[in-house]
C-alpha positions as CSV (number, residue, x, y, z in Angstrom):
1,X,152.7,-3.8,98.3
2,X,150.4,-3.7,101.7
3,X,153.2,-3.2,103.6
4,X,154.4,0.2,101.4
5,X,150.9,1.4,101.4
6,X,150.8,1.1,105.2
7,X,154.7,2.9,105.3
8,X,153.4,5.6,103.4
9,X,150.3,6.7,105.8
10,X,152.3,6.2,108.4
11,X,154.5,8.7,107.0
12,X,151.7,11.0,106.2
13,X,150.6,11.0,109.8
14,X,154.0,11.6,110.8
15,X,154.7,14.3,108.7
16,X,151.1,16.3,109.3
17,X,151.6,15.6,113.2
18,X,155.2,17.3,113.0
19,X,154.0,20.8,111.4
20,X,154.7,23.6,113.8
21,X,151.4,25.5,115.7
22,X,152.2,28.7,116.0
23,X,152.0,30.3,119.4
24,X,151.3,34.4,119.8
25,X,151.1,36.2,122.7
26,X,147.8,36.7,124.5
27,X,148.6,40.1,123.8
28,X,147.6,41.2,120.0
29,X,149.6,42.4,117.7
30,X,148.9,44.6,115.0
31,X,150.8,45.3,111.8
32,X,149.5,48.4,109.4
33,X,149.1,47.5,105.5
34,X,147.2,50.0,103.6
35,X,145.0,53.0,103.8
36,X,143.1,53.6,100.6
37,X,140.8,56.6,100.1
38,X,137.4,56.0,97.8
39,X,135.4,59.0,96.5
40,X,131.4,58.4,95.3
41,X,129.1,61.3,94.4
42,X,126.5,59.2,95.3
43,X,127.5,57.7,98.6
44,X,129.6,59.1,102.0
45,X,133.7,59.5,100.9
46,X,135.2,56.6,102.7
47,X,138.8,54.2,103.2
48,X,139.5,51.1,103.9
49,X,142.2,50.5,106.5
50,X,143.6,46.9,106.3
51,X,145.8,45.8,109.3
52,X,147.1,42.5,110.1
53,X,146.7,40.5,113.5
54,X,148.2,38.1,116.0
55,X,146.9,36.8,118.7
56,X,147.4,33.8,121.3
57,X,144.4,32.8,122.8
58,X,142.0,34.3,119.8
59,X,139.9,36.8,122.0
60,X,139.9,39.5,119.4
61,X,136.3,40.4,118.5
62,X,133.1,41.2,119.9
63,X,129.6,39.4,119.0
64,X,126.7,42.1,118.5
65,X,125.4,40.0,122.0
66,X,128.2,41.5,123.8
67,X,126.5,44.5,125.5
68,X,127.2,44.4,129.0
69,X,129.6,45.6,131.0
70,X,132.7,46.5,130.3
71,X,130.8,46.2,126.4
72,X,128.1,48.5,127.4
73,X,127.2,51.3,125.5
74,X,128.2,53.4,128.1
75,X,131.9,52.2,128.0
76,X,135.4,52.8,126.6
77,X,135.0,49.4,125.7
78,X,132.1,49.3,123.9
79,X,134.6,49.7,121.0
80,X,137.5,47.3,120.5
81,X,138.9,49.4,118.0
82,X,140.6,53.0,118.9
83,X,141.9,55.3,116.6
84,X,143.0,58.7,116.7
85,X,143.0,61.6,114.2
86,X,146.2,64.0,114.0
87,X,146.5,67.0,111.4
88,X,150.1,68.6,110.7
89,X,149.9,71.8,111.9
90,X,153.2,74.4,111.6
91,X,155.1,71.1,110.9
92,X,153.6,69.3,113.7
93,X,150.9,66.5,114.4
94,X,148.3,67.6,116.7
95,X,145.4,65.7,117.4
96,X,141.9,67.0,116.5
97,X,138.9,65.6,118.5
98,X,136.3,65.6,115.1
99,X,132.8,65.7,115.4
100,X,132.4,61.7,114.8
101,X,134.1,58.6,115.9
102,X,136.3,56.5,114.2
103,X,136.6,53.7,116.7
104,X,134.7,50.5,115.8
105,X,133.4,47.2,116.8
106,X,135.5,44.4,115.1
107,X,133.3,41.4,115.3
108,X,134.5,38.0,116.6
109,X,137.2,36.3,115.1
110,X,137.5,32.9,116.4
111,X,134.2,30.4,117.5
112,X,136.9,28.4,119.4
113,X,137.9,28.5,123.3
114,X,141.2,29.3,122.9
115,X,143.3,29.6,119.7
116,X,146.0,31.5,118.3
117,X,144.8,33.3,114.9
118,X,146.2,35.8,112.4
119,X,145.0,37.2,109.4
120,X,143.9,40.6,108.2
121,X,141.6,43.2,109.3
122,X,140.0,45.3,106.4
123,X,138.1,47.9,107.9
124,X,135.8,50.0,106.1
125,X,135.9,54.5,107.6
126,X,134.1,57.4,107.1
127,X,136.6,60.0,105.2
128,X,135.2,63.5,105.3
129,X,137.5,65.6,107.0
130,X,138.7,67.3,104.0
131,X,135.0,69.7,104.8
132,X,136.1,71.1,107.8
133,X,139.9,71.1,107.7
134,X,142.2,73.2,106.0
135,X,144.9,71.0,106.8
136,X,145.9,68.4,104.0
137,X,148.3,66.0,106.0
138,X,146.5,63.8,108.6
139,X,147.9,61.4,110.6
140,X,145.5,57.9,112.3
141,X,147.3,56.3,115.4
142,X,144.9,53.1,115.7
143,X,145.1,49.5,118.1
144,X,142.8,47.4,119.0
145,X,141.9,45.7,122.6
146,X,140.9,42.3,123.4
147,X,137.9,40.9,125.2
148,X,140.2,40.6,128.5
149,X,140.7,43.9,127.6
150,X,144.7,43.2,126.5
151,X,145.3,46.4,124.6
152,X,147.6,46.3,121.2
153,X,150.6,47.9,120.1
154,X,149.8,51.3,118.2
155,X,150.3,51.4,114.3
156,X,150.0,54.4,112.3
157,X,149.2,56.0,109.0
158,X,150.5,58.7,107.5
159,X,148.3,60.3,104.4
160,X,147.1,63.1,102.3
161,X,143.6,64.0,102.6
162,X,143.1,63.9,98.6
């Protein structure tokens, strides 16, 4: 009986040893899921863009400590999340520079040195440009960038403002 108790951790241990780590590029990946609009009479109109992520060496994230340069205030990179805003004009996207931002600061993803992660982003917008546009088909072109700065593939949503 020992001996098929020992056979079957053995087994165990073989079998959780043999599962496959996945390996991503050092480069992230991003994959668009959703972009759903929320309306409150009491609070600022908002969405929630949720994006999946890969990534090889889980760099993806900043801490709020991560303020100096390239992180500074005073740089590109203070963001690690870009996106643009495009309106259809005469049948074509053009993009509008609004008033506001929507870049971000994702915060860190991964405590570890070095891993590869993946999961999904849900990231929480302002949604007001239904006030100063006439326009009712907008267009966000959105990545994100690394803390060595290894910059995404671009995703995009298409959308209605209402």
């Amino acid at each position: 009986m020992k001996k098929i108790s020992y056979l079957l951790v053995i087994i165990s241990v073989l079998l959780c040893t043999c599962r496959k780590i996945e390996k991503y590029s050092d480069i992230p990946k991003i994959k668009f899921i959703s972009f759903e609009k929320y309306y409150d009479e009491h609070t600022q109109n908002g969405a929630i863009l949720t994006f999946s992520f890969q990534d090889g060496n889980g760099d993806i994230g900043l801490n709020d400590s991560d303020n100096y340069p390239p992180f500074d205030t005073s740089s590109i990179y203070y963001y690690n999340f870009f996106c643009d805003y495009y309106e259809k004009q005469n049948g074509k996207f053009e993009k509008v520079e609004l008033p506001g931002t929507l870049n971000a600061r994702i915060p860190r993803l991964s405590k570890l040195q070095e891993e590869s992660i993946n999961g999904e982003i849900y990231l929480r917008m302002p949604f007001y440009y239904d006030s100063f546009s006439s326009y009712d088909t907008i267009q966000l072109k959105f990545y994100i960038v690394d803390r060595k700065l290894n910059k995404s593939n671009v995703e995009e949503v298409i959308t209605t403002k209402r």
